[in-house]
TIVO-2410 file (N, C-alpha, C; in nm, 3 decimals):
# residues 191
REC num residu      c1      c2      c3 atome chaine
REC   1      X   3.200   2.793  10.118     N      A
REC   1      X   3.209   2.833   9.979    CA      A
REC   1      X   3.070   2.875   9.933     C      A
REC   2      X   3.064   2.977   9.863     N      A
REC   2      X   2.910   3.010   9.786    CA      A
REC   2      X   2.840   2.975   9.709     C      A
REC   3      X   2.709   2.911   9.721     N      A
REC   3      X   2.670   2.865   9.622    CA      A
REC   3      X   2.659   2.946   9.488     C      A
REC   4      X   2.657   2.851   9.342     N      A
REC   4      X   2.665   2.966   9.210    CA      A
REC   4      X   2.526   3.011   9.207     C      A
REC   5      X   2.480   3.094   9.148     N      A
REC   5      X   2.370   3.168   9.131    CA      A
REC   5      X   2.303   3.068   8.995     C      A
REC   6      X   2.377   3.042   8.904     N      A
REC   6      X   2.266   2.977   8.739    CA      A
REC   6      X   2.339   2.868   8.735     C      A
REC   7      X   2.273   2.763   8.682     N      A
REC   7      X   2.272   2.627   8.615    CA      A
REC   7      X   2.274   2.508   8.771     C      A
REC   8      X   2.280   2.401   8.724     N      A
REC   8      X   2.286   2.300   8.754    CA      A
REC   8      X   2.413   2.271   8.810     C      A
REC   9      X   2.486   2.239   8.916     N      A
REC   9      X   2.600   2.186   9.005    CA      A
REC   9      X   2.603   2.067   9.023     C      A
REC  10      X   2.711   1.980   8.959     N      A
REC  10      X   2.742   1.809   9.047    CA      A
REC  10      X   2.789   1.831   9.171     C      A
REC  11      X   2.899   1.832   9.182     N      A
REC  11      X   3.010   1.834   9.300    CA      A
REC  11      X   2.984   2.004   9.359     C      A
REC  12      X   3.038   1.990   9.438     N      A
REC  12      X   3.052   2.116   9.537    CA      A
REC  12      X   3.110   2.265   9.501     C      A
REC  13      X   3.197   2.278   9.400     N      A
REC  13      X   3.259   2.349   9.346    CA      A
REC  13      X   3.303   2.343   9.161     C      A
REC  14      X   3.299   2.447   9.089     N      A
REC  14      X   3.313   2.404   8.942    CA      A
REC  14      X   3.405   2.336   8.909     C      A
REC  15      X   3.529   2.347   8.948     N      A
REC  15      X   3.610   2.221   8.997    CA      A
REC  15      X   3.620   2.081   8.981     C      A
REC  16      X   3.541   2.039   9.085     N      A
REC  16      X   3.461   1.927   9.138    CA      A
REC  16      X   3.390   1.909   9.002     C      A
REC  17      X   3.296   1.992   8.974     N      A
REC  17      X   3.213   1.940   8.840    CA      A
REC  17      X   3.280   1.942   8.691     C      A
REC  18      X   3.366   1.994   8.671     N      A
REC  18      X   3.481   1.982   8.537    CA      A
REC  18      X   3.529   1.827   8.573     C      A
REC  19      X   3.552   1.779   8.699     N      A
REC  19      X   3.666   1.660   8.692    CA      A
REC  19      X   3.533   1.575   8.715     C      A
REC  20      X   3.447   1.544   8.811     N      A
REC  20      X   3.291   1.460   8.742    CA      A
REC  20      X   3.282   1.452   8.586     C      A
REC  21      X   3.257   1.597   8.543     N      A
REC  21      X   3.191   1.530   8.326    CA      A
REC  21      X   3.344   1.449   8.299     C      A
REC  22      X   3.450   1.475   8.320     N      A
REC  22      X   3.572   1.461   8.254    CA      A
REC  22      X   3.570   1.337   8.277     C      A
REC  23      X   3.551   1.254   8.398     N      A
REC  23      X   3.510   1.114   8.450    CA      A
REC  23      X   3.445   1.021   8.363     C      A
REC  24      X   3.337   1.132   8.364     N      A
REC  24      X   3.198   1.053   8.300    CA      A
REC  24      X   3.188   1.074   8.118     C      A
REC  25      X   3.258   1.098   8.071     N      A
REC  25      X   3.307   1.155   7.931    CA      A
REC  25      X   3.419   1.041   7.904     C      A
REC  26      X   3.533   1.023   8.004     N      A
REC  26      X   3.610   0.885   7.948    CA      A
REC  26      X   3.563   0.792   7.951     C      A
REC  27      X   3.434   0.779   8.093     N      A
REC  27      X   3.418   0.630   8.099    CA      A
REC  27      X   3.309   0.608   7.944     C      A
REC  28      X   3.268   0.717   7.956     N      A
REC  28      X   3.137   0.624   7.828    CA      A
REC  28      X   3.216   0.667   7.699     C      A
REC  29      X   3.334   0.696   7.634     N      A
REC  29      X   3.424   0.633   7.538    CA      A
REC  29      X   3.449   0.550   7.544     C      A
REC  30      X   3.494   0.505   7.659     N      A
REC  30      X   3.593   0.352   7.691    CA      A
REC  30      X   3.466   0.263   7.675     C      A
REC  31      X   3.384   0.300   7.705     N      A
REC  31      X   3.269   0.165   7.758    CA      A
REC  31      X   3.134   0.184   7.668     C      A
REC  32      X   3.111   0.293   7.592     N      A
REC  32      X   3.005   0.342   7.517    CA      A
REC  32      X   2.878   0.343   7.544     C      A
REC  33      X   2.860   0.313   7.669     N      A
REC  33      X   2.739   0.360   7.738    CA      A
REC  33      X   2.735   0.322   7.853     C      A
REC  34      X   2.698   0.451   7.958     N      A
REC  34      X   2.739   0.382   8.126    CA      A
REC  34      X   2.594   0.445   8.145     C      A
REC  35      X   2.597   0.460   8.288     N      A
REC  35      X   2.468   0.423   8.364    CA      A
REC  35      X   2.474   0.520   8.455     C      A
REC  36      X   2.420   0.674   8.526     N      A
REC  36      X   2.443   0.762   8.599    CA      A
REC  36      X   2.293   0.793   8.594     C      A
REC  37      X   2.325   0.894   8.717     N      A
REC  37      X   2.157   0.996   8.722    CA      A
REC  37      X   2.111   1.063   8.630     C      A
REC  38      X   1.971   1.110   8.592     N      A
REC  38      X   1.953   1.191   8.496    CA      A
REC  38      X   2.021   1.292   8.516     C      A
REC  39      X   2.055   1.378   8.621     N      A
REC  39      X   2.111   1.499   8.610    CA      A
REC  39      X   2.249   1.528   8.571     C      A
REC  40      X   2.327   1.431   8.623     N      A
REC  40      X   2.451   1.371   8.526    CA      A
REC  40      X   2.450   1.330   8.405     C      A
REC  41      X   2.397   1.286   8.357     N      A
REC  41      X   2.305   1.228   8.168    CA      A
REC  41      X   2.281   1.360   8.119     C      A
REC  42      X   2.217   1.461   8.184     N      A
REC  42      X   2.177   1.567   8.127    CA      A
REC  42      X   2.300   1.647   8.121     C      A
REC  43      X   2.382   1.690   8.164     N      A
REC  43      X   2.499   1.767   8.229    CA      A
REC  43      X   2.619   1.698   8.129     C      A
REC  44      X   2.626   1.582   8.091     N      A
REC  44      X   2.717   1.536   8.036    CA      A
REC  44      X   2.688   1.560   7.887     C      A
REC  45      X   2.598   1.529   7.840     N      A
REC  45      X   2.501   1.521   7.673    CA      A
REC  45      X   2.618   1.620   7.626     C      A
REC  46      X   2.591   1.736   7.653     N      A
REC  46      X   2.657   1.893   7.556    CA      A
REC  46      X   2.770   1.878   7.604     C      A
REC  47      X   2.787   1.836   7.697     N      A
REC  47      X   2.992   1.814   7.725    CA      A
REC  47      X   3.072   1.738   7.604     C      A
REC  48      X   3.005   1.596   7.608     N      A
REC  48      X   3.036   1.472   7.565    CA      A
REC  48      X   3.051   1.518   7.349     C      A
REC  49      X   2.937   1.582   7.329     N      A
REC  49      X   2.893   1.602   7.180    CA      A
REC  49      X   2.969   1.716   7.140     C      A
REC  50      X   3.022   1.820   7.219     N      A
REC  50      X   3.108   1.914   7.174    CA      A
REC  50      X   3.278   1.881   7.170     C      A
REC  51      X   3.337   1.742   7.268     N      A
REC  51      X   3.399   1.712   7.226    CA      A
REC  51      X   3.430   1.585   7.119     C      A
REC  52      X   3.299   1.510   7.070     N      A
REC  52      X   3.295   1.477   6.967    CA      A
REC  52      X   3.318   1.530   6.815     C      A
REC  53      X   3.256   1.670   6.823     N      A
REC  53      X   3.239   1.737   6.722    CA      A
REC  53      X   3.354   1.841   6.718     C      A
REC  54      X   3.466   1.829   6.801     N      A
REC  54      X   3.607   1.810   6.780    CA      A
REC  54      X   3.659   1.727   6.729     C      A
REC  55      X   3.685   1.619   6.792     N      A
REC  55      X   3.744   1.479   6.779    CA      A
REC  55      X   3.705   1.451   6.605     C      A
REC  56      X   3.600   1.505   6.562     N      A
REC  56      X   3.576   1.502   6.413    CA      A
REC  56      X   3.627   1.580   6.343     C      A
REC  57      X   3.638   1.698   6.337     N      A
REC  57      X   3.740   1.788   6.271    CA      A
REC  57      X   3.905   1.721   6.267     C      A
REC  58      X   3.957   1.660   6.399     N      A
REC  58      X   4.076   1.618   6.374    CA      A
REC  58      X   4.196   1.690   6.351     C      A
REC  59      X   4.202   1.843   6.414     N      A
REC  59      X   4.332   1.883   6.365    CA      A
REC  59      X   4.368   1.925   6.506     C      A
REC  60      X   4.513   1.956   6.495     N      A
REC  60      X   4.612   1.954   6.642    CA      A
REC  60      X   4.568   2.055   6.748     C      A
REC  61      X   4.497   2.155   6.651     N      A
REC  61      X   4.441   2.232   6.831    CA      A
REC  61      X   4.297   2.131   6.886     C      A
REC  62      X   4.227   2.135   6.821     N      A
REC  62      X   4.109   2.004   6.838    CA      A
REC  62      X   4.168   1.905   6.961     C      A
REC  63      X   4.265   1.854   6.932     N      A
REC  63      X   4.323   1.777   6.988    CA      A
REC  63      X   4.375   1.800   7.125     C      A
REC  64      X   4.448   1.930   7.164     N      A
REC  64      X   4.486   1.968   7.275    CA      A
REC  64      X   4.367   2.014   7.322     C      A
REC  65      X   4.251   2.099   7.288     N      A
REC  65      X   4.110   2.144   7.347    CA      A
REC  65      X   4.078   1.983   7.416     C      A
REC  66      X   4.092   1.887   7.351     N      A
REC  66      X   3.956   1.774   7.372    CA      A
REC  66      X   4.071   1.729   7.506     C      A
REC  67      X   4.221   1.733   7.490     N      A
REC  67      X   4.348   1.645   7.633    CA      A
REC  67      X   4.305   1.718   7.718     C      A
REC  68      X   4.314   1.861   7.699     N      A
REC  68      X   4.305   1.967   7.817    CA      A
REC  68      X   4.149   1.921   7.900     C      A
REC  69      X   4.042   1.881   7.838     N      A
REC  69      X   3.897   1.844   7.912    CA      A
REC  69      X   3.926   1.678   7.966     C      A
REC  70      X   4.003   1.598   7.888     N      A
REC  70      X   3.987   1.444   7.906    CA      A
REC  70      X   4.114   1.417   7.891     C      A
REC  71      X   4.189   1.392   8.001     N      A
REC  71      X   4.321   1.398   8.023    CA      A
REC  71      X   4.394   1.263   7.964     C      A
REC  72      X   4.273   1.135   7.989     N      A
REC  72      X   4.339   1.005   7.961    CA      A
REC  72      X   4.389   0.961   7.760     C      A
REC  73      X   4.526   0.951   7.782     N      A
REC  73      X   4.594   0.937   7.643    CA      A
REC  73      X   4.475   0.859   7.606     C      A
REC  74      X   4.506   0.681   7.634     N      A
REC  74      X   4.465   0.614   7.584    CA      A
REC  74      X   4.322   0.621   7.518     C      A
REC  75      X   4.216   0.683   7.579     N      A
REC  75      X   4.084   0.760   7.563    CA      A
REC  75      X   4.090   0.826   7.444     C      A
REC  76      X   4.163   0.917   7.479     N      A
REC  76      X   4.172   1.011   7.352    CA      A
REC  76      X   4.205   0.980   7.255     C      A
REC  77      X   4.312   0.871   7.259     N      A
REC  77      X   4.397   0.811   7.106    CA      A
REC  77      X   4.249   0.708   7.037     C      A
REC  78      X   4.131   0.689   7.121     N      A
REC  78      X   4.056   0.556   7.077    CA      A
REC  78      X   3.925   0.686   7.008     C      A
REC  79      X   3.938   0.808   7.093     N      A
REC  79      X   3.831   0.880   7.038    CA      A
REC  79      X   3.873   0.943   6.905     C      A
REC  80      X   3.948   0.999   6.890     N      A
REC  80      X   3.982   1.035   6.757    CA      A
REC  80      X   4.041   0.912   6.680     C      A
REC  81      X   4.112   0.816   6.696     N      A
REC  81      X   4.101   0.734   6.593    CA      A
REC  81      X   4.013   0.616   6.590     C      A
REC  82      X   3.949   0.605   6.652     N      A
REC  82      X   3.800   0.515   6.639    CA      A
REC  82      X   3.635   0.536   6.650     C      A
REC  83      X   3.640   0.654   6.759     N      A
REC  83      X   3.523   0.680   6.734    CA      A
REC  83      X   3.465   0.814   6.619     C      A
REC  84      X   3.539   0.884   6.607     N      A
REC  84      X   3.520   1.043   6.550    CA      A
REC  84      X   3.498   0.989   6.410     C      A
REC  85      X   3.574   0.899   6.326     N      A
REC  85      X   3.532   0.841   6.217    CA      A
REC  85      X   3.343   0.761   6.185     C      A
REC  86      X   3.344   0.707   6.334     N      A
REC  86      X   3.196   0.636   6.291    CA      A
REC  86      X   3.073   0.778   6.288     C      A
REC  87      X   3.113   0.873   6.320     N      A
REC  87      X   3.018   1.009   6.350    CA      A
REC  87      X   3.064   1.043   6.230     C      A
REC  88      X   3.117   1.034   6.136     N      A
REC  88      X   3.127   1.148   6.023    CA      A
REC  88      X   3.011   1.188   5.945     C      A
REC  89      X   2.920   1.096   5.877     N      A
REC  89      X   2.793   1.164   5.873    CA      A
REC  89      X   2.681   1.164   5.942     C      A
REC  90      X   2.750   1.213   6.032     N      A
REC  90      X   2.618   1.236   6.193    CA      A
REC  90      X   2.643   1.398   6.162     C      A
REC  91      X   2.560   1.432   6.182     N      A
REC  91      X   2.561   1.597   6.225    CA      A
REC  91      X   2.522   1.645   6.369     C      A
REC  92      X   2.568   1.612   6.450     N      A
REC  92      X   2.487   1.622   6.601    CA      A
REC  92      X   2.374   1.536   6.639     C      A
REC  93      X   2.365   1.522   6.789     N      A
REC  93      X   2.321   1.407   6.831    CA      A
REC  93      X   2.376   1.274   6.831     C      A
REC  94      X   2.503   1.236   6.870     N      A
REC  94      X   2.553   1.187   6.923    CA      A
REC  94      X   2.537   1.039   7.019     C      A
REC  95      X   2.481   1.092   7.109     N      A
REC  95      X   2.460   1.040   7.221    CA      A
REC  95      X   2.305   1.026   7.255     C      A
REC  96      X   2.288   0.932   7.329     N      A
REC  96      X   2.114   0.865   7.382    CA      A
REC  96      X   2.105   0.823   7.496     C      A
REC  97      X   1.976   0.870   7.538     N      A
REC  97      X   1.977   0.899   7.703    CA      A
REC  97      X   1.872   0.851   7.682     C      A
REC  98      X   1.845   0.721   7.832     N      A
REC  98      X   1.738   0.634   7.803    CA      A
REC  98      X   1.667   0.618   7.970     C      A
REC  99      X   1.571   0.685   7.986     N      A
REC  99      X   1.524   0.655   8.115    CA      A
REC  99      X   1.544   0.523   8.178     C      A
REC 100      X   1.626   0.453   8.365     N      A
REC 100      X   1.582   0.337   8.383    CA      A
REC 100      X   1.476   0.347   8.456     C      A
REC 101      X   1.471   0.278   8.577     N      A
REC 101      X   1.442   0.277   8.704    CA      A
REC 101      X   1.509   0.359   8.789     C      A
REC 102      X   1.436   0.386   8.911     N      A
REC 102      X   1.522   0.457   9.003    CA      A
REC 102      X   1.602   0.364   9.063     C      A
REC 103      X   1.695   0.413   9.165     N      A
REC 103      X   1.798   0.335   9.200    CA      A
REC 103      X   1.779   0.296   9.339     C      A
REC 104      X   1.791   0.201   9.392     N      A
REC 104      X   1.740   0.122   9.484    CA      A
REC 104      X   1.830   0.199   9.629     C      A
REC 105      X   1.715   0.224   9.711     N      A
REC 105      X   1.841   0.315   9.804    CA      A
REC 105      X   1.824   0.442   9.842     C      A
REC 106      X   1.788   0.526   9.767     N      A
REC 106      X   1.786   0.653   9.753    CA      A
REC 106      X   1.684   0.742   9.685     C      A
REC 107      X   1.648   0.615   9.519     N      A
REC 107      X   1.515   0.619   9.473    CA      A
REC 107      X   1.557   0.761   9.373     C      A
REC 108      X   1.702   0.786   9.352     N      A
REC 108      X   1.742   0.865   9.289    CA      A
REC 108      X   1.703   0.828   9.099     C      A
REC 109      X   1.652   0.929   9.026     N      A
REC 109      X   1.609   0.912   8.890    CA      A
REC 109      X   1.754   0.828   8.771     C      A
REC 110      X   1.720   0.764   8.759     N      A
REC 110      X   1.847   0.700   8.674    CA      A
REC 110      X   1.833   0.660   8.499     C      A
REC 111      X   1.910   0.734   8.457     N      A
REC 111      X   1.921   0.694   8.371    CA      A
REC 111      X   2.060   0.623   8.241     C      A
REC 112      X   2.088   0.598   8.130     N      A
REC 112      X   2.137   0.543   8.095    CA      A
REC 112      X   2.172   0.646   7.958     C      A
REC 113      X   2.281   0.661   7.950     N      A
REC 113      X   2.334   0.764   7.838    CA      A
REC 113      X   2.452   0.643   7.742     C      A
REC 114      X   2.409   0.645   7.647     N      A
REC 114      X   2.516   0.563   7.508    CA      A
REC 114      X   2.534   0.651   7.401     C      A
REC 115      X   2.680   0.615   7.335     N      A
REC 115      X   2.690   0.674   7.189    CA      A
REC 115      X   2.630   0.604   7.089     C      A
REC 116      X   2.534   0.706   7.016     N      A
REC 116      X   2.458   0.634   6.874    CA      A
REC 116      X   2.559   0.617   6.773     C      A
REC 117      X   2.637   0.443   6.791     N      A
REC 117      X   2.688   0.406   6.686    CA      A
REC 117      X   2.646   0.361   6.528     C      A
REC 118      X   2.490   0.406   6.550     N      A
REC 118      X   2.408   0.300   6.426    CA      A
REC 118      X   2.445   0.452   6.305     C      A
REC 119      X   2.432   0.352   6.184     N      A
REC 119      X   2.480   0.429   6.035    CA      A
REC 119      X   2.337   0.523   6.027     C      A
REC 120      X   2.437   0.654   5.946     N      A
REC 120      X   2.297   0.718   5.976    CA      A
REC 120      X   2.228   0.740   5.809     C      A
REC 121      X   2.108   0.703   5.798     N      A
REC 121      X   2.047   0.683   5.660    CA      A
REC 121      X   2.077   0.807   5.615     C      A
REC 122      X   2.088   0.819   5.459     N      A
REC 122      X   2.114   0.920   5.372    CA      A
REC 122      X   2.050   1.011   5.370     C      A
REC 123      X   2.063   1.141   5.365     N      A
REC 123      X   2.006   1.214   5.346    CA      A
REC 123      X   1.876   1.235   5.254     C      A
REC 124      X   1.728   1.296   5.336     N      A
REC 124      X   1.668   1.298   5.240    CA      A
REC 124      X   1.688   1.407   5.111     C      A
REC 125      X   1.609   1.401   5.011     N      A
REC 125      X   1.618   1.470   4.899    CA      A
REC 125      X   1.626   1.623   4.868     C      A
REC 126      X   1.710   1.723   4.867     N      A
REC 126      X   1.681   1.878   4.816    CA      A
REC 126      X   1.510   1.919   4.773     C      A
REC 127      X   1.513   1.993   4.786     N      A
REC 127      X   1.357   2.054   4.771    CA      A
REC 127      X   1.355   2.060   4.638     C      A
REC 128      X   1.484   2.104   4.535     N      A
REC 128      X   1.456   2.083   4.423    CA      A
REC 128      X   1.415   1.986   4.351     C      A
REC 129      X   1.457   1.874   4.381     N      A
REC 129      X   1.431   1.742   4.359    CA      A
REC 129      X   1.276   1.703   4.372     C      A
REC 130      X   1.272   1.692   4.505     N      A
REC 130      X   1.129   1.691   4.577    CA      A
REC 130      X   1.022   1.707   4.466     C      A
REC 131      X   1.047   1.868   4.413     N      A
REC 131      X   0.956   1.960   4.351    CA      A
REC 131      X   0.969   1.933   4.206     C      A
REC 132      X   1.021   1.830   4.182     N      A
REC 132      X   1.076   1.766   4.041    CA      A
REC 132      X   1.029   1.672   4.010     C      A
REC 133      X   1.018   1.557   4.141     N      A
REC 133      X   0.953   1.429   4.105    CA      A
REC 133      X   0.799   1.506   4.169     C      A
REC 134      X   0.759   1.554   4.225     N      A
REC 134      X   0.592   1.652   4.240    CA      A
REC 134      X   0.554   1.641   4.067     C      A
REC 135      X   0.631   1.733   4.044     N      A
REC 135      X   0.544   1.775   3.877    CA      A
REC 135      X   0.545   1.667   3.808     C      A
REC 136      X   0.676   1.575   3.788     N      A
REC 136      X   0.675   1.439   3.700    CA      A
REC 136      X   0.535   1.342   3.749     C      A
REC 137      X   0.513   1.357   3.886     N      A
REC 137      X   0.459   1.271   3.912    CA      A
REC 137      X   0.302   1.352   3.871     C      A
REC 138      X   0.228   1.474   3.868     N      A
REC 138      X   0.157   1.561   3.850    CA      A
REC 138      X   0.123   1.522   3.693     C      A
REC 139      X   0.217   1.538   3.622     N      A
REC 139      X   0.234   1.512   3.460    CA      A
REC 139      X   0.209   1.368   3.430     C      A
REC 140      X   0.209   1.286   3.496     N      A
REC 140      X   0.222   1.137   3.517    CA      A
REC 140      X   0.054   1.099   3.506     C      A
REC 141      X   0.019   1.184   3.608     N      A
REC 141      X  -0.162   1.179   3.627    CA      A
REC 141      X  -0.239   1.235   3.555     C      A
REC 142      X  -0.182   1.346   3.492     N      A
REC 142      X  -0.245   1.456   3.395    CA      A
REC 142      X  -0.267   1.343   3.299     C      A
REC 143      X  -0.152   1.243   3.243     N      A
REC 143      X  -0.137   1.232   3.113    CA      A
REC 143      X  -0.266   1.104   3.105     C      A
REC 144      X  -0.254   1.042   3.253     N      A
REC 144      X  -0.331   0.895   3.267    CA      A
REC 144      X  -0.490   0.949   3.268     C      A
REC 145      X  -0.540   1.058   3.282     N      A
REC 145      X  -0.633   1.136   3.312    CA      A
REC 145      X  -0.709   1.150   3.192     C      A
REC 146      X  -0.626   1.216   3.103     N      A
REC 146      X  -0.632   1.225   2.956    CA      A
REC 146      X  -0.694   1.105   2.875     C      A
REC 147      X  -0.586   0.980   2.902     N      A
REC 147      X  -0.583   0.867   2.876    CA      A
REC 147      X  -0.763   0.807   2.846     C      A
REC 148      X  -0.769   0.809   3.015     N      A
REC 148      X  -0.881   0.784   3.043    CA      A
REC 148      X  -1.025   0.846   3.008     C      A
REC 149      X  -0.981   1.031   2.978     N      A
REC 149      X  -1.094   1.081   2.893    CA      A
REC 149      X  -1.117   0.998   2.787     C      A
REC 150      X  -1.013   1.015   2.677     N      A
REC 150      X  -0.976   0.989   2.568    CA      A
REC 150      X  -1.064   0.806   2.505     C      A
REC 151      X  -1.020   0.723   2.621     N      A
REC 151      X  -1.067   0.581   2.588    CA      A
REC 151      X  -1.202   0.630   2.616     C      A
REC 152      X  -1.326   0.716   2.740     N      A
REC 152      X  -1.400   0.712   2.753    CA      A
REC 152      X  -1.520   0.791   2.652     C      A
REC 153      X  -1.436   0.879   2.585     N      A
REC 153      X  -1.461   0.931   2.478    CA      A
REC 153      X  -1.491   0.840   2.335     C      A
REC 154      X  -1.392   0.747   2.329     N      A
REC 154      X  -1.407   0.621   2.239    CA      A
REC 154      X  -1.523   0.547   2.286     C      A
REC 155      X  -1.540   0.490   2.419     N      A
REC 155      X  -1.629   0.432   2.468    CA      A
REC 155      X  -1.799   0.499   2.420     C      A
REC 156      X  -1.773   0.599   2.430     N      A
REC 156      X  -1.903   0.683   2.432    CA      A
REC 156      X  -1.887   0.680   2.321     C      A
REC 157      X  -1.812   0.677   2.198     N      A
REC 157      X  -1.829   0.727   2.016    CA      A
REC 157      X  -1.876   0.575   1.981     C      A
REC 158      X  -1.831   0.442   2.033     N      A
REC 158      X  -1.871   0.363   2.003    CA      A
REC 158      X  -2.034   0.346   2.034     C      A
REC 159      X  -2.076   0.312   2.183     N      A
REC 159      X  -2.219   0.319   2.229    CA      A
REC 159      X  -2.308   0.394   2.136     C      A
REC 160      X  -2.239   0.516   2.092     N      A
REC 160      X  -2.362   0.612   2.042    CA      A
REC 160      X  -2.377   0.527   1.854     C      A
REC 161      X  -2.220   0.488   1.827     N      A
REC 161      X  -2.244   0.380   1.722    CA      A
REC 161      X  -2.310   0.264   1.732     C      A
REC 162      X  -2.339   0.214   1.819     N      A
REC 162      X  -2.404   0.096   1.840    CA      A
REC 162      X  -2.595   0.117   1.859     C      A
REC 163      X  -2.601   0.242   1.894     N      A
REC 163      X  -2.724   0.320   1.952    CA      A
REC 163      X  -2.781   0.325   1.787     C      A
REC 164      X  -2.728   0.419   1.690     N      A
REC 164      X  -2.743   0.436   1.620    CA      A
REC 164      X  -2.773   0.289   1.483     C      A
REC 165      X  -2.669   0.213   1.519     N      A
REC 165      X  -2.689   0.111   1.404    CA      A
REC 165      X  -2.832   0.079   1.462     C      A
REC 166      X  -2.840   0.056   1.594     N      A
REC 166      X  -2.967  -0.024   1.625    CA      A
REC 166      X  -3.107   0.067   1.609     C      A
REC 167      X  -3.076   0.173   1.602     N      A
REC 167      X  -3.226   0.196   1.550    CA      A
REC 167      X  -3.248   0.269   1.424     C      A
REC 168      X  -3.103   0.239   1.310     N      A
REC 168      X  -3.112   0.227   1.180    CA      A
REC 168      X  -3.165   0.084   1.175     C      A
REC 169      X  -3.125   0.023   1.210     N      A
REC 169      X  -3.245  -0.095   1.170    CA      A
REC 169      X  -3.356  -0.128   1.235     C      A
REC 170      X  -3.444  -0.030   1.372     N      A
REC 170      X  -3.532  -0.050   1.400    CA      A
REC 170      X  -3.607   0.018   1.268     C      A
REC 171      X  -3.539   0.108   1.261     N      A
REC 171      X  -3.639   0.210   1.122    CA      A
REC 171      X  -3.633   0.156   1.009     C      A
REC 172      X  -3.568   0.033   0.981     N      A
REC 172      X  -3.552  -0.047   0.830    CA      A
REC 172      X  -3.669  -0.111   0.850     C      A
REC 173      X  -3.708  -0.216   1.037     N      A
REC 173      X  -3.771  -0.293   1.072    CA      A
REC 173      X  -3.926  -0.230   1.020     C      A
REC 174      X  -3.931  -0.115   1.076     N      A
REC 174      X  -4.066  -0.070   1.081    CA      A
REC 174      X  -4.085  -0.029   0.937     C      A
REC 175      X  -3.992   0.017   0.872     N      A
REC 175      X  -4.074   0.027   0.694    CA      A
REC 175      X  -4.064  -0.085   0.663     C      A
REC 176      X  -3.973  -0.193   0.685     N      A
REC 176      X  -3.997  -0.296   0.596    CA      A
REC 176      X  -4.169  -0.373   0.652     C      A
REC 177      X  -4.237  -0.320   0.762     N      A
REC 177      X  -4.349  -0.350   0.828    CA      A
REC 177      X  -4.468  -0.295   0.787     C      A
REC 178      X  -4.419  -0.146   0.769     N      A
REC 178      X  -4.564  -0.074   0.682    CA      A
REC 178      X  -4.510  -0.096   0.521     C      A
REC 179      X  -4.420  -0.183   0.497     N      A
REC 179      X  -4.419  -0.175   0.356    CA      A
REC 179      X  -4.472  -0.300   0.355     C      A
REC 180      X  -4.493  -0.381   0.401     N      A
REC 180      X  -4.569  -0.512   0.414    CA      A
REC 180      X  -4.694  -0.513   0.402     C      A
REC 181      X  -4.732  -0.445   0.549     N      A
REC 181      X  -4.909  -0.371   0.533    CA      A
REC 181      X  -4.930  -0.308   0.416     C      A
REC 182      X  -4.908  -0.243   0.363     N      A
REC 182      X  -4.928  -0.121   0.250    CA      A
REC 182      X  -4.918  -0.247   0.121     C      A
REC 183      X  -4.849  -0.333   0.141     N      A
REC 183      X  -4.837  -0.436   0.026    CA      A
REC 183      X  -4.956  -0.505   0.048     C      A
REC 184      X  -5.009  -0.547   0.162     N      A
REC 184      X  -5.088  -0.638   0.234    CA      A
REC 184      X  -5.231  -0.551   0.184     C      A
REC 185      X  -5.226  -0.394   0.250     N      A
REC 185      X  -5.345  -0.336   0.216    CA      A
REC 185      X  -5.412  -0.331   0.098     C      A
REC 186      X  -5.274  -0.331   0.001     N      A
REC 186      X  -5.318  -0.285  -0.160    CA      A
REC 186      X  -5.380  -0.409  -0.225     C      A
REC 187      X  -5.323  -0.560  -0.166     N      A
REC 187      X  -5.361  -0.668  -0.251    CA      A
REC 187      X  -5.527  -0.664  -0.154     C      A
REC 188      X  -5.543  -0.613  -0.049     N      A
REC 188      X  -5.706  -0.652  -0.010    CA      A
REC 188      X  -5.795  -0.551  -0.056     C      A
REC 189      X  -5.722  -0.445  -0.106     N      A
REC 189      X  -5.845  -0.342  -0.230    CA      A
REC 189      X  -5.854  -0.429  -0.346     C      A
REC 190      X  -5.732  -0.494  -0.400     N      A
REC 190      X  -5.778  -0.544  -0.541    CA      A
REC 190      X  -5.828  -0.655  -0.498     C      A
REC 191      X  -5.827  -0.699  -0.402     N      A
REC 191      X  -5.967  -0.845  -0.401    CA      A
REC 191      X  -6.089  -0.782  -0.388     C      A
***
């Protein structure tokens, strides 16, 4: 038989490699994360996530597309009514592929492929938004900015009041000093 010219080959024939993913596609439904070579992990990923992202839509051709790839009822009845629900706000990415060890024997690359059952955090915020709490928060600093002129401005109107009282009464100090002398001087002419 001839070898194919592009991509990656499991088994010997395309054949052979449709009924391998189809294998390896029920078992890690049934079991939610199995254990194969990277090149199988890799080969399976876009198999596995395109019939997820069936199995989520949920309507009757969906359904015969996903039997016709994964023949086993029972599989199928657990993927669309148990798993396709926990993916609803997943948008792709699916599945996680986790380097192990190689495999004792052969020393073949192994890795470990699971479905990401964890909840997926909310969406972050629209740009409008974003650009909403920006300016509030912009306006927020402007205003504390101000604030802070404003008291330092007081600060400074006071000091320069305090500047001022004090050397209105240095200048009271010093006439009331030459008005002393000058009192002082005048009584030592009339002696």
């Amino acid at each position: 038989m001839p070898t194919p010219k592009k991509g990656r080959r499991l088994g010997n024939s395309a054949a052979n490699q449709r009924k391998i993913l189809a294998d390896l596609a029920a078992s890690l439904f049934e079991h939610g994360s199995i254990k194969t070579t990277d090149a199988k992990a890799k080969a399976l990923r876009p198999y596995v996530e395109k019939l997820i992202t069936k199995a989520k839509r949920g309507t009757l051709a969906d359904l015969r597309q996903v039997a016709r790839k994964v023949p086993n009822k029972a599989i199928l009845q657990h993927l669309f009514d148990d798993l396709a629900p926990k993916f609803e706000g997943r948008e792709g990415g699916y599945t996680r592929i986790v380097k192990l060890e190689n495999r004792t024997g052969d020393n073949a690359p192994m890795s470990q492929i699971s479905l990401v059952l964890d909840p997926v955090e909310a969406k972050k915020t629209s740009r409008a938004d974003r650009v909403a709490a920006s300016q509030q928060a912009e306006a927020a600093k402007s205003e504390e900015a101000e604030e802070a002129d404003a008291s330092a401005a007081e600060s400074e109107d006071a000091e320069a009041e305090v500047e001022a009282e004090d050397a209105e009464k240095a200048d009271e100090a010093v006439a009331e000093d030459a008005a002393e002398k000058s009192e002082d001087g005048s009584e030592a002419e009339q002696k």
